[in-house]
PAMAR-948353 format. One record per atom (N, C-alpha, C): atom name; x, y, z. Coordinates in pm, 1 decimal, padded with zeros to 6 digits, always signed. Example, Ala and Ser with C-alpha at 12.3 -4.5 7.8 and 13.67 -1.06 7.14 Angstrom:
BEGIN
N/+01319.0/-00569.0/+00780.0
CA/+01230.0/-00450.0/+00780.0
C/+01320.0/-00330.0/+00780.0
N/+01285.0/-00225.0/+00708.0
CA/+01367.0/-00106.0/+00714.0
C/+01290.0/+00003.0/+00787.0
end
This chain:
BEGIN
N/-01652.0/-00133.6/+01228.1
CA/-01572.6/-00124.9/+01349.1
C/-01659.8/-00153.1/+01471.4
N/-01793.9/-00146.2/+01488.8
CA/-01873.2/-00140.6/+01576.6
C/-01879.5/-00285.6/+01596.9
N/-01936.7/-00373.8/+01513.8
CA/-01977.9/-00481.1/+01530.4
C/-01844.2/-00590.9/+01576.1
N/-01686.1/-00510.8/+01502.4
CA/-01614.7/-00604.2/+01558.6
C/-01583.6/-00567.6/+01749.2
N/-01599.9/-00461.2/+01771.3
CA/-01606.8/-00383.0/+01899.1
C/-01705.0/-00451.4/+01997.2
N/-01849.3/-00505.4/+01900.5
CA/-01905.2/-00517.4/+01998.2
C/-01886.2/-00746.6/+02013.6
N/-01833.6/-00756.9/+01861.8
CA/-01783.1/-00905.8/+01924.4
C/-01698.2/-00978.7/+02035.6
N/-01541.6/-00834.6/+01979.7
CA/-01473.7/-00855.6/+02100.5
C/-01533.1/-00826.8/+02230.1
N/-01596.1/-00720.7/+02243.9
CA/-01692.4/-00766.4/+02402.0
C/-01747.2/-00884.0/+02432.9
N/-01775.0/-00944.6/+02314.3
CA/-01895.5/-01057.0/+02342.5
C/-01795.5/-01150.5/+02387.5
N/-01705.0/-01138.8/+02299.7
CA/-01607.9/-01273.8/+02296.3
C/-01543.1/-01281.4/+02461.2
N/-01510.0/-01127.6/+02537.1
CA/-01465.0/-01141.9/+02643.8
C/-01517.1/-01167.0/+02748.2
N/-01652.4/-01191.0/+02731.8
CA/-01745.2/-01264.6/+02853.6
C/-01840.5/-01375.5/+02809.6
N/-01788.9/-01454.2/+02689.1
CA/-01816.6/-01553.4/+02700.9
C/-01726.1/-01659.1/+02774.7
N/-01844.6/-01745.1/+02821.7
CA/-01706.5/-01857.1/+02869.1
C/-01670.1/-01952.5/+02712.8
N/-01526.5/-01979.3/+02818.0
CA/-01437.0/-02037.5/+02736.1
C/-01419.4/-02200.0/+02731.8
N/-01448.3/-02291.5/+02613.4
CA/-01517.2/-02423.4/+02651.2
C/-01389.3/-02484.1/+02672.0
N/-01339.4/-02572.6/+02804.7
CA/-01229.8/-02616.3/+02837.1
C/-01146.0/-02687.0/+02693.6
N/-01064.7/-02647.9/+02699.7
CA/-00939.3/-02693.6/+02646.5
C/-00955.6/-02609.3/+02515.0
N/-01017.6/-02510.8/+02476.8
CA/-01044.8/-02437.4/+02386.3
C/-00971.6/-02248.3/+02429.8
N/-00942.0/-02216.6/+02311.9
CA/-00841.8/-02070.5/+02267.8
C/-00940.2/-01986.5/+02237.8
N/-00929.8/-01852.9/+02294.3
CA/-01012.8/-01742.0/+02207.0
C/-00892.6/-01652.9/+02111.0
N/-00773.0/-01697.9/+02130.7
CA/-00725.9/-01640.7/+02121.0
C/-00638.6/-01559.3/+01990.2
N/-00706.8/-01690.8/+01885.8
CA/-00699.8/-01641.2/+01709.4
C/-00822.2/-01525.8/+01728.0
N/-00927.0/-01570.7/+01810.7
CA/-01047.1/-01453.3/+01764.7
C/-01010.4/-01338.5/+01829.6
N/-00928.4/-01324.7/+01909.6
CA/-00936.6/-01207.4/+01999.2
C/-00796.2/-01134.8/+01894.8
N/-00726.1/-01221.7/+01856.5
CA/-00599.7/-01150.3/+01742.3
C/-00650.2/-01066.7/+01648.3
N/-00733.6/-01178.2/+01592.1
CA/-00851.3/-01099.8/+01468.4
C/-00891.5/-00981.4/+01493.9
N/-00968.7/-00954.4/+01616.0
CA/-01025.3/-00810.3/+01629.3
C/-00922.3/-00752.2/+01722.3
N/-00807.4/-00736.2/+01709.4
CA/-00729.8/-00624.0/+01776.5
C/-00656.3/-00604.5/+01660.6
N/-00631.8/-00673.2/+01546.0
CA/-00565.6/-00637.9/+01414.3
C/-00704.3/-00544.7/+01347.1
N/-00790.3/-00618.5/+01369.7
CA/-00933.4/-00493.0/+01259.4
C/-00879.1/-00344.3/+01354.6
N/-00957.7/-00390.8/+01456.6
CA/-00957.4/-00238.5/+01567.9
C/-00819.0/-00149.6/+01498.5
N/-00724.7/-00247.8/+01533.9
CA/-00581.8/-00094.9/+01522.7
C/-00588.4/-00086.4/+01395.6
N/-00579.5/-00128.5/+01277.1
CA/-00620.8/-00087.2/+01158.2
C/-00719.3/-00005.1/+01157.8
N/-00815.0/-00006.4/+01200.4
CA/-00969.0/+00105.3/+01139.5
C/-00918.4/+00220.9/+01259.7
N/-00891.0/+00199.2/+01344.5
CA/-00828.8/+00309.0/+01500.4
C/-00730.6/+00379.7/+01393.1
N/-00624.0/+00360.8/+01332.5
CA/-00518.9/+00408.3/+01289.6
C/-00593.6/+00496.3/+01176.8
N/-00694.1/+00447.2/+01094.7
CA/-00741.5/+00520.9/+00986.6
C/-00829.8/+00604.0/+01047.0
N/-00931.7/+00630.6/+01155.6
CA/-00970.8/+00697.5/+01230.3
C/-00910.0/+00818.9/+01295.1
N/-00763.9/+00773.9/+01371.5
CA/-00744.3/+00911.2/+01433.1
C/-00652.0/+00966.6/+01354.7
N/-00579.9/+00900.3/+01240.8
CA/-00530.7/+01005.1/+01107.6
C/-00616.3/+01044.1/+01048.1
N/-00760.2/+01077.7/+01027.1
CA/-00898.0/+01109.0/+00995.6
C/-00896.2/+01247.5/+01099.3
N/-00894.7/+01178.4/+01222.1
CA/-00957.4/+01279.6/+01309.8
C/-00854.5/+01387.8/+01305.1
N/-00739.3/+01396.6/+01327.4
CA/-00598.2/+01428.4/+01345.1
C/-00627.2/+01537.2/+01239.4
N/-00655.1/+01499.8/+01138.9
CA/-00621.2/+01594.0/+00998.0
C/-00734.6/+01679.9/+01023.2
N/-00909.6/+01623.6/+01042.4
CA/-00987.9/+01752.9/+01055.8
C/-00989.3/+01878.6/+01147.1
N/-00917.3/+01806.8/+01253.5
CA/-00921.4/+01905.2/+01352.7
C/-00801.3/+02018.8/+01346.3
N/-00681.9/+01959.5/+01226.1
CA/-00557.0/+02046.6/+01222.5
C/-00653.5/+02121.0/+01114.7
N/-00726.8/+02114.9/+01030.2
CA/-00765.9/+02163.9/+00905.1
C/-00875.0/+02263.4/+01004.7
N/-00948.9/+02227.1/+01105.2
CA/-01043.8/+02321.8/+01146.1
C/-01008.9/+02424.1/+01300.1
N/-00938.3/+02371.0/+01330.7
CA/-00846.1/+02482.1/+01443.7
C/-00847.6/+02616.6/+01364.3
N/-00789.3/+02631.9/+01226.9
CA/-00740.7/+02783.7/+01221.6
C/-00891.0/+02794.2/+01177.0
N/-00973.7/+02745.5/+01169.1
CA/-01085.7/+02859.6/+01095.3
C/-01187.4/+02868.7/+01226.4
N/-01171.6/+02831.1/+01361.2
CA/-01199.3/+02868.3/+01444.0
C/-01154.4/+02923.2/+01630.9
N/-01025.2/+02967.2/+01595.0
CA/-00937.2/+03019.0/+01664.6
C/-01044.3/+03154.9/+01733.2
N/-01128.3/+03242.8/+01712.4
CA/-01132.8/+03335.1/+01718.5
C/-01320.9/+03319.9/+01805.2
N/-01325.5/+03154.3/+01768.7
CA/-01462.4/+03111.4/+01872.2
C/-01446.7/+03003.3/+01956.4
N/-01438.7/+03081.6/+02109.9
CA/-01431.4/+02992.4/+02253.3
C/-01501.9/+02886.5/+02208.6
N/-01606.1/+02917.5/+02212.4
CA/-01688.0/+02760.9/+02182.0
C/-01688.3/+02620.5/+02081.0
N/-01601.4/+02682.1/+01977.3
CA/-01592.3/+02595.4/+01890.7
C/-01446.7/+02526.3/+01919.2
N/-01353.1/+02640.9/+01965.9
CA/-01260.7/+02599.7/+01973.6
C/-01228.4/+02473.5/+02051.2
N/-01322.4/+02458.8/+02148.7
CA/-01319.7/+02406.6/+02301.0
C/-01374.0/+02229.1/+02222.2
N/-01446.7/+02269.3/+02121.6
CA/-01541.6/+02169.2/+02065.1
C/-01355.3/+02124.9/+02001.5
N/-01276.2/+02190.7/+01924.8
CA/-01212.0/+02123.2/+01841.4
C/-01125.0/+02052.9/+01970.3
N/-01072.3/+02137.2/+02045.7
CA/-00984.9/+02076.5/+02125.9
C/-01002.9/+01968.3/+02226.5
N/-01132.7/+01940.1/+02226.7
CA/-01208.5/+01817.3/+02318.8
C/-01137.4/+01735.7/+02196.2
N/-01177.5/+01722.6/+02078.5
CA/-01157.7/+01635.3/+01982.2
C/-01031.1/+01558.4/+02022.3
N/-00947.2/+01640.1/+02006.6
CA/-00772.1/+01646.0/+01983.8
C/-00758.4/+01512.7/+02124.0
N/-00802.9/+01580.7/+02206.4
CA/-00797.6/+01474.6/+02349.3
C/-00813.6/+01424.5/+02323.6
N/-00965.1/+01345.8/+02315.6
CA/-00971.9/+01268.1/+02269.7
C/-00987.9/+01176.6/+02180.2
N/-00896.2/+01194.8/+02058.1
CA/-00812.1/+01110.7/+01992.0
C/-00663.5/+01081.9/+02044.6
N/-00586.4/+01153.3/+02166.1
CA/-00476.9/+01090.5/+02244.6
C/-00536.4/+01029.1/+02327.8
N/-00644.1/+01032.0/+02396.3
CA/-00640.2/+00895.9/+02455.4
C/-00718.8/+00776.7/+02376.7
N/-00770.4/+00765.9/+02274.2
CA/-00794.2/+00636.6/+02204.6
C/-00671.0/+00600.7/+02173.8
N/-00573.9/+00687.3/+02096.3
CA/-00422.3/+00629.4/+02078.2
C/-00371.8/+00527.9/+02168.7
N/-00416.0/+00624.8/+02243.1
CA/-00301.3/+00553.1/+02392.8
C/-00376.6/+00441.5/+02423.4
N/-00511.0/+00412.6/+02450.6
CA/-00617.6/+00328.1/+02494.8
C/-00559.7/+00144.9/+02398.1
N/-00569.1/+00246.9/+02221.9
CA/-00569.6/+00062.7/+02120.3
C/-00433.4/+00066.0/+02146.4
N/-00286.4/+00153.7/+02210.7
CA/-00177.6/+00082.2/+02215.6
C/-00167.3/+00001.0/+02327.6
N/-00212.0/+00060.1/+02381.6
CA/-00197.4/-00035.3/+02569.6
C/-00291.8/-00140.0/+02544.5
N/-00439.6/-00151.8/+02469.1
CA/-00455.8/-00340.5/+02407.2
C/-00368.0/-00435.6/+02344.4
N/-00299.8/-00280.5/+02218.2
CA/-00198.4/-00370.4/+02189.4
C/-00086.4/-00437.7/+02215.4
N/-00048.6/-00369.8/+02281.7
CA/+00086.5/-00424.7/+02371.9
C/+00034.3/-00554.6/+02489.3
N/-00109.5/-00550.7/+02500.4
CA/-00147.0/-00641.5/+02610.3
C/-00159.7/-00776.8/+02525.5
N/-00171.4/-00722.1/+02375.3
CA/-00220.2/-00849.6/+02295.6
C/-00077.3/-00940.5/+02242.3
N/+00004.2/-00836.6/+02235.4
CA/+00160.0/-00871.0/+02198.9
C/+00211.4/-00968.8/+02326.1
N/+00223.2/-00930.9/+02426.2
CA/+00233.6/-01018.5/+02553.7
C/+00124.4/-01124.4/+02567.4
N/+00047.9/-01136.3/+02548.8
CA/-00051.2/-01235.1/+02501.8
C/-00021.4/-01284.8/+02426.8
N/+00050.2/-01261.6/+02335.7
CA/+00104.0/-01384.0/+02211.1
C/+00238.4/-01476.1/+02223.8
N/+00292.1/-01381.7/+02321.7
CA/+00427.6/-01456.3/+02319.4
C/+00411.8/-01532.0/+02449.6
N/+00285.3/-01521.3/+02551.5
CA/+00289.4/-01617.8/+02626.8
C/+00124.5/-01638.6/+02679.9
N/+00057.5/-01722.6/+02564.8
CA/-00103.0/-01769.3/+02586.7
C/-00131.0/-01775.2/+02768.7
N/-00093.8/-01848.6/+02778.3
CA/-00106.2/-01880.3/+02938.4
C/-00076.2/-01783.4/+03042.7
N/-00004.5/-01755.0/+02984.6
CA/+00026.7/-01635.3/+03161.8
C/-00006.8/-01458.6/+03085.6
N/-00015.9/-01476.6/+02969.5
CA/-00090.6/-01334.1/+02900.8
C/-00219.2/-01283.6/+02927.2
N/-00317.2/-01419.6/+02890.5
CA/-00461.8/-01387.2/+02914.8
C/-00529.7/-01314.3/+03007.0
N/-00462.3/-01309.7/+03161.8
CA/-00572.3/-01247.4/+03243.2
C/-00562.1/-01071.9/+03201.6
N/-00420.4/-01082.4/+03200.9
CA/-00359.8/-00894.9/+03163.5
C/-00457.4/-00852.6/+03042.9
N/-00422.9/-00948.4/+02900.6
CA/-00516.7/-00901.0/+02797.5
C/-00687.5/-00902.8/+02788.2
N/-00712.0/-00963.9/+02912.0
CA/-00851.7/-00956.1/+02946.9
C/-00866.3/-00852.4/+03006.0
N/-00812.6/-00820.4/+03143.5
CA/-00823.6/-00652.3/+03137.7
C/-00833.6/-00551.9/+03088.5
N/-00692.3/-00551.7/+02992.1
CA/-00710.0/-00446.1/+02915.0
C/-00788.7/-00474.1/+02783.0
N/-00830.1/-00579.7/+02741.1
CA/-01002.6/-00561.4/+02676.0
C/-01065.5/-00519.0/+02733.8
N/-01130.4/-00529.0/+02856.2
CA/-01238.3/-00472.2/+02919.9
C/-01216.7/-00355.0/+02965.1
N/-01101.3/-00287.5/+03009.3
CA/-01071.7/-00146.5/+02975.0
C/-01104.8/-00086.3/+02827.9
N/-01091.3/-00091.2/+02748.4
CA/-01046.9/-00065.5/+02618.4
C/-01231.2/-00056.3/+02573.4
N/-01281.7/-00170.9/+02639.2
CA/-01421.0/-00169.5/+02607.5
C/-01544.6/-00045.5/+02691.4
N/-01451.1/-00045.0/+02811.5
CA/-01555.2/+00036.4/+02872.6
C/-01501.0/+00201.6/+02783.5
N/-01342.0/+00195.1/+02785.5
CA/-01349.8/+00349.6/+02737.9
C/-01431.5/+00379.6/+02607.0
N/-01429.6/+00286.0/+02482.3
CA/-01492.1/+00272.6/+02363.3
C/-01662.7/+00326.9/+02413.3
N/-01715.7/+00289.7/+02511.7
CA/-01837.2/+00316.0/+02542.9
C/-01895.8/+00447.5/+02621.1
N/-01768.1/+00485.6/+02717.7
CA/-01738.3/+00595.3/+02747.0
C/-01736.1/+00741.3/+02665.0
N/-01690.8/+00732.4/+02602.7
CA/-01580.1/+00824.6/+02467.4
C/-01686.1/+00795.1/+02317.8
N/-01664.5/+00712.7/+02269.8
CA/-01714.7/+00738.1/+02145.0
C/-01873.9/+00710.9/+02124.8
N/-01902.9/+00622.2/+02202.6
CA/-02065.6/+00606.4/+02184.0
C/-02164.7/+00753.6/+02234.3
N/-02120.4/+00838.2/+02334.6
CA/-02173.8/+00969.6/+02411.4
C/-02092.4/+01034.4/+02275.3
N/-02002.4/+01051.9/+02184.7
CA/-01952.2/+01097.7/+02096.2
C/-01989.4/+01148.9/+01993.8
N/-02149.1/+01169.8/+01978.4
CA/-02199.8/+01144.9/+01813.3
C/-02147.5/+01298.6/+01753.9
N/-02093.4/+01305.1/+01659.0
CA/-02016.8/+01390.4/+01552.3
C/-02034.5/+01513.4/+01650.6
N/-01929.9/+01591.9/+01737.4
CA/-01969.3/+01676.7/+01821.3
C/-01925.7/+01847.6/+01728.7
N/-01840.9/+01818.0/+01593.7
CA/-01819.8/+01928.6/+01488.8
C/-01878.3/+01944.6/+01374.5
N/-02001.1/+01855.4/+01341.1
CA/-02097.2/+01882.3/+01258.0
C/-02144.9/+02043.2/+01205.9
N/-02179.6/+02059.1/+01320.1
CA/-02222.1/+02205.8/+01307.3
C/-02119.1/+02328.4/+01231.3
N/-01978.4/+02273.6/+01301.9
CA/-01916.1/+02363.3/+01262.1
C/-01823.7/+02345.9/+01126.1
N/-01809.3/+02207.6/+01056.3
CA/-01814.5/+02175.4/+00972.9
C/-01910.1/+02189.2/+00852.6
N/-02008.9/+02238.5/+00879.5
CA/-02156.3/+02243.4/+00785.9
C/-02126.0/+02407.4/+00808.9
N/-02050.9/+02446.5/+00892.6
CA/-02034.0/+02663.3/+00873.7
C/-01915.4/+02670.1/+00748.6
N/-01854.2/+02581.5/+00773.8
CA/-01704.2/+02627.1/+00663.9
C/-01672.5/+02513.0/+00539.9
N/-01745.4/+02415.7/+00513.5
CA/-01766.8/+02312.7/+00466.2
C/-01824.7/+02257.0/+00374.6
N/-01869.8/+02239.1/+00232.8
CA/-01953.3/+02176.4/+00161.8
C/-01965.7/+02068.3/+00199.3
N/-02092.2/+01964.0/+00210.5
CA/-02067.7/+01843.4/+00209.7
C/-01989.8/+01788.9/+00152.1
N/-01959.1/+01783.1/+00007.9
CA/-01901.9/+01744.1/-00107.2
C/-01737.7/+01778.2/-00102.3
N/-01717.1/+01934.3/-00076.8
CA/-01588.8/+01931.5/-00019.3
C/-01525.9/+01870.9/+00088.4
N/-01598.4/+01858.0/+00232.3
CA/-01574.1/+01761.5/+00320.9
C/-01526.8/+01632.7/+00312.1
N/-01611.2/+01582.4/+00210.9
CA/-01604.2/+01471.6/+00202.4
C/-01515.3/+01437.1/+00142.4
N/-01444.8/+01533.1/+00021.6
CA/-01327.7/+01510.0/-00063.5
C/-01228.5/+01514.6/-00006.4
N/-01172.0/+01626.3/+00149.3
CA/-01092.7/+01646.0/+00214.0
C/-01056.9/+01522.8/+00325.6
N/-01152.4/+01506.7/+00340.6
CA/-01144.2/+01335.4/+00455.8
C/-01147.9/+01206.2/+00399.0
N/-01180.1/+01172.0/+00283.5
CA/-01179.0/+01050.9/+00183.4
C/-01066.2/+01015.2/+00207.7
N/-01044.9/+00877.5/+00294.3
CA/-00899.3/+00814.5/+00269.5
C/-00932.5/+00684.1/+00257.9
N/-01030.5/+00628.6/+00138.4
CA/-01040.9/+00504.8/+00149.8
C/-00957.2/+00511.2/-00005.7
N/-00898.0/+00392.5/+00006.7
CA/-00792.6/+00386.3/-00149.9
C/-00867.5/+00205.2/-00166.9
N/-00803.5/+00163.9/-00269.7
CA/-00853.0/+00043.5/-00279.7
C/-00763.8/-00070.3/-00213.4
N/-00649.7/-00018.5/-00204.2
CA/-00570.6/-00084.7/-00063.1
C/-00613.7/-00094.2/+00052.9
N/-00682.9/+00026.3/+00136.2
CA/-00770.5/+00026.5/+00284.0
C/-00833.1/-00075.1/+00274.9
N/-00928.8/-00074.3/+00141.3
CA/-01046.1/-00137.1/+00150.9
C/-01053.0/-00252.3/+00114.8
N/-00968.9/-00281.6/+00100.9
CA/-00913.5/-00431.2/+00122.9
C/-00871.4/-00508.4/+00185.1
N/-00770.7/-00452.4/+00307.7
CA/-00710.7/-00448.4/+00380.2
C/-00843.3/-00465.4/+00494.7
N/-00908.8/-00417.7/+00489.7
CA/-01032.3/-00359.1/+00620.3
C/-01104.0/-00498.8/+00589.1
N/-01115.7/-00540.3/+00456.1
CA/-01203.7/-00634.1/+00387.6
C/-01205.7/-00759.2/+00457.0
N/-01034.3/-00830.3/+00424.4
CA/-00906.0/-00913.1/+00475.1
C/-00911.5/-00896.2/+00642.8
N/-00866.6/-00842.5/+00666.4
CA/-00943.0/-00809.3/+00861.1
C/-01053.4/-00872.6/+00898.6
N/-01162.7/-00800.4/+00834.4
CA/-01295.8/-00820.8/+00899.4
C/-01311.3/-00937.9/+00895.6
N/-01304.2/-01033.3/+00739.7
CA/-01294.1/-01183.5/+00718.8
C/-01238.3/-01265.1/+00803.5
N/-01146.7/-01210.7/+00882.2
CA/-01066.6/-01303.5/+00940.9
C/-01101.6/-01338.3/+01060.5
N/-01173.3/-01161.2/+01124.7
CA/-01253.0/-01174.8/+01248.5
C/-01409.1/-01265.6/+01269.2
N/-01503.6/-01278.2/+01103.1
CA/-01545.3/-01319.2/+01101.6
C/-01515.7/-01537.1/+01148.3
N/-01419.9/-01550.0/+01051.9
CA/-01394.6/-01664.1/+01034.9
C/-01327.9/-01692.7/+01195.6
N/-01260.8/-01626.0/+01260.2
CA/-01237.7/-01669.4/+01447.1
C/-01323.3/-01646.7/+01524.8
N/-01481.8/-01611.3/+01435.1
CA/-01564.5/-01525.4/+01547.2
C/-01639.4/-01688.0/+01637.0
N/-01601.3/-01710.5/+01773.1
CA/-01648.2/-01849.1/+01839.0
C/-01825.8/-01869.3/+01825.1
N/-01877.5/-01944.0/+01831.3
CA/-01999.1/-01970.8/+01787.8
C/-02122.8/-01901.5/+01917.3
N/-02152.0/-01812.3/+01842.6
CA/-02272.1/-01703.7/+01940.5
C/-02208.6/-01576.9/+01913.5
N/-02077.2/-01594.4/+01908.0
CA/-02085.7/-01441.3/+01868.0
C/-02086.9/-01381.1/+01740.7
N/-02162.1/-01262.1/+01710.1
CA/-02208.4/-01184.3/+01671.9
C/-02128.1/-01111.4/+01567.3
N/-02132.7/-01062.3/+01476.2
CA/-02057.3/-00914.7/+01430.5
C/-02121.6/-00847.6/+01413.4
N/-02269.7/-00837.6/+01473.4
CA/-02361.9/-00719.1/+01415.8
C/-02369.5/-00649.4/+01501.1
N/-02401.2/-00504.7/+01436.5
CA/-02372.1/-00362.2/+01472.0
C/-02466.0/-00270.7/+01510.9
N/-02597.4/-00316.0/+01464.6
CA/-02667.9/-00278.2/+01451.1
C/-02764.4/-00264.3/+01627.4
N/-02823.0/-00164.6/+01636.4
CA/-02896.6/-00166.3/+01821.2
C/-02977.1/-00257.4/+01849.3
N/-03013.0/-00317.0/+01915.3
CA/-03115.8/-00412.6/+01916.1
C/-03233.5/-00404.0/+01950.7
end
């Protein structure tokens, strides 16, 4: 998810070589994004309903779960308002683009905002009530459909990715 996150950035400030579309590549990674977004905050959604009651009774943790909860409504809200910018973008290339360029570059700064300052902020309290092993059994939602599906995505973003950009994820 990172690397397509950080293409579509790339892709939105590269220039665009006259008479040329970004606009299969920019489809590509708003279909990965809301796919892996959707498996994400039904991820997030479920740990935090599963860890609310076992910390109701600590301010501090609680505060930790309920930051969560936020924010996963506003990423919701964040990949629908791309998406809807990308939907109007499809049904009219030309007069869509500047709107769906915005709200990429919205979408990009909140991603950088929010989840990168984000690193696992319930670790702790997950590792109090938690086996690794159980954790991991309780949040496992990869089926061999996802992962295929995620597979089929990424390929596709690869194959529209315009020449310089990137899918790697990795810091530099």
């Amino acid at each position: 998810m990172i690397g397509v996150k950080n293409a579509f950035a790339a892709g939105l400030e590269a220039p665009v070589p006259q008479g040329a579309s970004l606009f299969p590549f920019y489809k590509a990674c708003i279909d990965y994004l809301k796919f892996s977004l959707e498996r994400f905050h039904g991820q997030g959604r479920a740990n935090t309903v599963r860890l609310k009651p076992l910390v109701i009774d600590a301010p501090d943790d609680l505060k930790i779960v309920s930051d969560i909860e936020a924010m996963l409504g506003k990423s919701e809200k964040e990949i629908a308002a791309l998406s809807a910018a990308m939907d109007l973008f499809e049904d009219n290339q030309d007069a869509g683009l500047s709107a769906f360029e915005e709200a990429g570059n919205r979408y990009i700064a909140f991603y950088g905002s929010t989840f990168v300052r984000r690193k696992d902020p319930a670790q702790h309290i997950i590792a109090r009530h938690f086996s690794d092993e159980e954790y991991w059994r309780l949040t496992n939602d990869f089926t061999p459909t996802s992962i295929e599906t995620e597979q089929r995505l990424y390929e596709a973003v690869e194959k529209a990715a315009p020449a310089g950009v990137s899918l790697d994820w990795k810091p530099k």
